[in-house]
N, C-alpha and C positions, 0 to 999 in steps of 0.2 A: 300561911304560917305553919313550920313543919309543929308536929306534936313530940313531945320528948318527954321520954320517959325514963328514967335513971337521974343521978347525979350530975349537976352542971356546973358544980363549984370553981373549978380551974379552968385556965384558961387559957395555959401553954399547950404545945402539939400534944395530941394523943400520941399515946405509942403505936397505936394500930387503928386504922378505919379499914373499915366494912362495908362496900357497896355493894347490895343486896342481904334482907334478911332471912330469906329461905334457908332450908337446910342448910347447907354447906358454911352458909354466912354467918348463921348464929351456932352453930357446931364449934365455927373457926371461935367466933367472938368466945364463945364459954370455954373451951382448952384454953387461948391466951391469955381470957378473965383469972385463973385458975392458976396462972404460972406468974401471976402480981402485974402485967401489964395493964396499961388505962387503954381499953379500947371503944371504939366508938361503933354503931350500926347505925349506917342511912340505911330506907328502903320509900320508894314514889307509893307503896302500900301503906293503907291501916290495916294493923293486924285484930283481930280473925278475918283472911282472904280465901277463895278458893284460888284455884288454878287448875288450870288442862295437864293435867296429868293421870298416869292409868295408875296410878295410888296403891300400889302393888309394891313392897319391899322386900327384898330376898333376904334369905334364913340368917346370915350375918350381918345385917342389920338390926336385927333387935339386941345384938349383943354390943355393937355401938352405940346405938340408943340406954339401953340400959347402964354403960357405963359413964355416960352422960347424967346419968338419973331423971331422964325422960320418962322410962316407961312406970315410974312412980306416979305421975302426974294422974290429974284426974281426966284428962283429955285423951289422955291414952289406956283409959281403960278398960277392957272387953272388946280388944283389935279382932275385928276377923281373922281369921287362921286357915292357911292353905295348904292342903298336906303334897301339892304337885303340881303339874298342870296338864291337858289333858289337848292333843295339836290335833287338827284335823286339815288334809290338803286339800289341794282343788278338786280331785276326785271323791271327796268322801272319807279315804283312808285316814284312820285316825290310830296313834300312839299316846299311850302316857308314861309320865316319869315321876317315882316319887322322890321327894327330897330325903326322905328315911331311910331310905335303902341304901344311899350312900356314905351315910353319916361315918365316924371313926373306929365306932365303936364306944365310946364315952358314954355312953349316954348322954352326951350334952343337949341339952332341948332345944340348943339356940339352932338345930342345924335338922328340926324335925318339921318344921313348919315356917313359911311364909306369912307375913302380915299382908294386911289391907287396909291402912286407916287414909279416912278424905284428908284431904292436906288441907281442910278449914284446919282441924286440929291436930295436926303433926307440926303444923307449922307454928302455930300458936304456941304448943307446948314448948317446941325449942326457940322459939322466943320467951318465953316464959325464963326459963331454963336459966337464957346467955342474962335475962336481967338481976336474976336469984344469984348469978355467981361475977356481977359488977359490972357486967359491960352497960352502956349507956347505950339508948335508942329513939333515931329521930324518924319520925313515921311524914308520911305525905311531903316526902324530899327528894326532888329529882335533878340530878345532875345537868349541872349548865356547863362549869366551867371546871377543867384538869390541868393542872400544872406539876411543875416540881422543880425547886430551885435551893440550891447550896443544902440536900439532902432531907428536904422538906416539902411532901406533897399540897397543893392546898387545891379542896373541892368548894366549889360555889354550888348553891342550888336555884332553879328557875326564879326563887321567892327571893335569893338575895343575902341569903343562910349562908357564911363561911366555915370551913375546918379543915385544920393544919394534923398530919400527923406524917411520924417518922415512916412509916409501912404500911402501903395498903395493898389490903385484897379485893379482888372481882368476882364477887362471889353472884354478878347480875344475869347470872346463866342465859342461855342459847343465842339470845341478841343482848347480849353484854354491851351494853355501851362503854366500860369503859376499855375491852378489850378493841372495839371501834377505833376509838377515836385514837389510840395509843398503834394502830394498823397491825393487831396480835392475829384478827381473824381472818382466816380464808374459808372463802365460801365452800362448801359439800359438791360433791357431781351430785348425790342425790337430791333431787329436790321434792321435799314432801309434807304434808301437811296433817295434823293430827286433829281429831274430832274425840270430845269428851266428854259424855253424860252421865248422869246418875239415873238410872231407871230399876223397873221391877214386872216380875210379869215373864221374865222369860221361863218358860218351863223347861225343866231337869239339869239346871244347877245344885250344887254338891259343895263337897269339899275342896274341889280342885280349881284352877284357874283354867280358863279356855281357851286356846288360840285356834282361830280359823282362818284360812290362806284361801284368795279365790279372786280370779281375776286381776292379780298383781295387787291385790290389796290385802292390808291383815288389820282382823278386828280380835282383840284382847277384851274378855269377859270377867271378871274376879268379883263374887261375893262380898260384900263391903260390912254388914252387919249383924252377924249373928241372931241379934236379937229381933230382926226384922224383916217374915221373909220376902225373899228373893229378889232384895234392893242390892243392888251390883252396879259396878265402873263397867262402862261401856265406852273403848278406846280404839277407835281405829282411825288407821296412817293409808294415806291415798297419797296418789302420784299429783304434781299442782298442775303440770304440764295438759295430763289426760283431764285432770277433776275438773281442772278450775272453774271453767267457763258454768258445770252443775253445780257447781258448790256455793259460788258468787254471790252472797246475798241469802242465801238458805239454810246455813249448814244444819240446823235441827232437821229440817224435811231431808235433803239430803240422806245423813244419817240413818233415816227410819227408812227409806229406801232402798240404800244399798246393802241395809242389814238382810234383807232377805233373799241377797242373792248367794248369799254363805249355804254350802249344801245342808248342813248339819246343824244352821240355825232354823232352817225352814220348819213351818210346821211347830216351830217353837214360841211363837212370836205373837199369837191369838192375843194373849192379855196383855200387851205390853205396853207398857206408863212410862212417860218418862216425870223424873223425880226433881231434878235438877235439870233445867235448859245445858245443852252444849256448849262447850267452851271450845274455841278455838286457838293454833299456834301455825304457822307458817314458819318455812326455812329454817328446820330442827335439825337440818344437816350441817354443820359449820365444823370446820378444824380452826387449831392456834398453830399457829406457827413454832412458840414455844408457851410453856405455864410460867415462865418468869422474865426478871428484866429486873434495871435499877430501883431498888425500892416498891414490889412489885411480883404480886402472886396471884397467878389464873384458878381461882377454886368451884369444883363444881363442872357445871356448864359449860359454864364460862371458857374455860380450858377446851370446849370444842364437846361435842357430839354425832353420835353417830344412829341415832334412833335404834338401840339396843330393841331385838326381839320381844321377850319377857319382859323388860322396864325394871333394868336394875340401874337407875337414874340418881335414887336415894341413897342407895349404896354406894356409891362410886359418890356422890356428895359428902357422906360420911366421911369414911375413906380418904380423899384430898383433902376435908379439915383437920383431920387427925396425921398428915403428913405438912399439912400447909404451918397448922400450929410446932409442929415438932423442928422446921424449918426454919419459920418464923423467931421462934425464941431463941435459938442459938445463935441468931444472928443477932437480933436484937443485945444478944448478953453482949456480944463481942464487939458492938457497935460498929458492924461492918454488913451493913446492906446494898452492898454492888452487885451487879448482877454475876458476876465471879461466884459472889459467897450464896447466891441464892438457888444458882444453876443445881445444887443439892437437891432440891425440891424437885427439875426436870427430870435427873436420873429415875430417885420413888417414882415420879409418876407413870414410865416409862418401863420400871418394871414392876410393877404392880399391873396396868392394864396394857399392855402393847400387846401379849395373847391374846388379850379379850377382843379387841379389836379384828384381829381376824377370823377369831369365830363367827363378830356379828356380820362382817362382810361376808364369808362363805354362808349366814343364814340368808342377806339378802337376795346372793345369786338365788340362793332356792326360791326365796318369795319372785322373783323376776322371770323364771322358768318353769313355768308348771308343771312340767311333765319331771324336772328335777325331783323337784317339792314332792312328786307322788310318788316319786320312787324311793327317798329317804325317807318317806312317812313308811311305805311297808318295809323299809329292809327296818327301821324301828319298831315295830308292830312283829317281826318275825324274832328280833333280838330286846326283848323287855331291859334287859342289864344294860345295851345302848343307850335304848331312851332313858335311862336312871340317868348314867352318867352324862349325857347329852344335860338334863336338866340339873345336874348339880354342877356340870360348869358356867352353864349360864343362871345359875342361883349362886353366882359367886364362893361357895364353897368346896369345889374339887378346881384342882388347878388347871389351865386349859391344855397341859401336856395332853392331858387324861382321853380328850379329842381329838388333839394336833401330832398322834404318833401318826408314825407308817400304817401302822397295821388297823388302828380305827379306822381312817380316811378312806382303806382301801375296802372294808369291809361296807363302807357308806354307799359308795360309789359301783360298786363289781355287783 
């Protein structure tokens, strides 16, 4: 029987349902909540859940959050704080970039420092959040059944749970099932597979976040709790094709193993605890075909992935709710949700991240080539103001022009 939390007085279509309550899904549900819609969140979770994720959110995100009135909450308070992150290649060579350095000039604080919080309580909070501002939420609800007739979706769940609503989103990121079963997802050429633990113990962590490149593999390090030390997200992305057959059944051992073939983790690694068992995710590489259709918005994930570098996942979740919602309502005003009126949504999404996307492809040729990788680790390490801007395009605030001229590219590569 799902659990439900909110409001269940009526009993005509919602205006908007929400399948999945992660970021993106409950971001979306609280903008809509907000603008007088009745919107609805499924999620097959009870909330507080963890998830596989490197729990890492770039420097404009906390000002989505905040506008949200997230970072009020009591779950979000005393996030870890990252002032950059610190790359090291397969050879050794290592660069850092701080997110400060590039900032406008403002002084705005949103654009000095990176978060860390575990997604038990990021995600909680903006659950919290979407029910504080009306949306309604059905917890341990998984999609059985997807239809849509005479401009009216209706979702069944395994338990036998019906709901009708004018508009819905997918906010069920990477294996979205309803982008599935509606045929929106094409599979990635990359195929890869992400390992996630909480540990401590690693010696000379900092302020910084860490990425280390080696053997076509990258493991992302980040500090998770100030108050606690040297408890950190430990995230690394292996290839399924090479890993699988070692991974199969193991992935905590796994993990502990292949951590120490990172040059620059070695030698680091004496004390090390893990905090949290390993969470795994499989086939993080998926594209959409498009983020909309009749009645019908890819948020998040959902909308396809590309296993961004740094893990700006949250951000780019933000971001599509705050475009999905801006989409959402004006169609809803005008009671015209075909996929014509919603194609608005595709353009945003498209130029908001279509740069971004080829930054993170030209980072994986580098993670794919090593001898690449070590040669843009030094021509970084020779030019400091590179690696700044390198890390404030991939922390989502400098635009990806800033990478994508002539004259960067060529100063990367020569």
């Amino acid at each position: 029987m799902a659990q439900i939390r909110g409001s269940t007085d009526r009993q005509d279509p919602y205006d908007v349902a929400i399948v999945g309550a992660g970021p993106s899904g409950s971001a979306s549900a609280l903008h809509l909540s907000r603008r007088g819609w009745r919107v609805l969140l499924v999620d097959k979770a009870v909330f507080p859940r963890d998830k596989p994720c490197a729990e890492y959110l770039s420097p404009p995100a906390e000002r989505l959050l905040d506008e949200l009135g997230v970072m009020r909450l009591s779950e979000m308070q005393n996030p870890g704080r990252l002032r950059g992150f610190r790359v090291f290649a397969p050879n050794g060579t290592s660069f850092q970039g701080d997110f400060s350095a590039t900032r406008d000039g403002s002084g705005n604080s949103y654009f000095t420092t990176g978060l860390t919080v575990p997604r038990l309580h990021l995600d909680a909070a903006l659950v919290q959040a979407s029910l504080a501002g009306g949306a309604e939420l059905r917890e341990s609800w998984r999609l059985a059944q997807l239809a849509r007739s005479q401009g009216i979706w209706r979702l069944t769940s395994t338990g036998g749970d019906s709901v009708a609503a004018r508009l819905l989103l997918a906010a069920d990121g990477v294996h979205s099932t309803v982008a599935r079963r509606l045929g929106l997802h094409v599979p990635g050429r990359l195929r890869k597979v992400a390992l996630v633990a909480h540990m401590s113990g690693i010696v000379g962590l900092g302020e910084y976040g860490e990425i280390h490149v080696a053997g076509r593999r990258y493991v992302g390090v980040a500090p998770l709790d100030p108050g606690v030390s040297g408890l950190c997200n430990v995230a690394m992305v292996v290839d399924e094709a090479r890993d699988a057959r070692n991974l199969a059944g193991r992935p905590q051992d796994f993990l502990l193993e292949a951590l120490s073939t990172f040059p620059k983790l070695q030698g680091r690694l004496e004390r090390l605890r893990v905090v949290r068992p390993t969470l795994t995710i499989s086939r993080i590489c998926v594209r959409a075909r498009r983020f909309s259709d009749d009645g019908l918005l890819l948020v998040g994930d959902a909308g396809g992935y590309f296993d961004p570098f740094t893990g700006e996942g949250i951000y780019r979740a933000l971001c599509s709710a705050q475009l999905a919602a801006e989409v959402g309502d004006s169609a809803l005003q005008r009671q015209d949700l075909s996929a014509s009126s919603l194609a608005r949504y595709d353009r945003l999404m498209r130029s908001e991240f279509r740069g971004k996307r080829v930054v993170e492809t030209i980072i994986q040729m580098a993670v794919q080539v090593p001898p690449l990788a070590n040669h843009i680790a030094g021509v970084m390490r020779r030019n400091p103001g590179m690696a700044d801007t390198m890390v404030a395009v991939t922390g989502d605030f400098l635009p990806t022009s800033a990478v994508l001229r002539p004259g960067f590219l060529l100063r990367l590569i020569v």
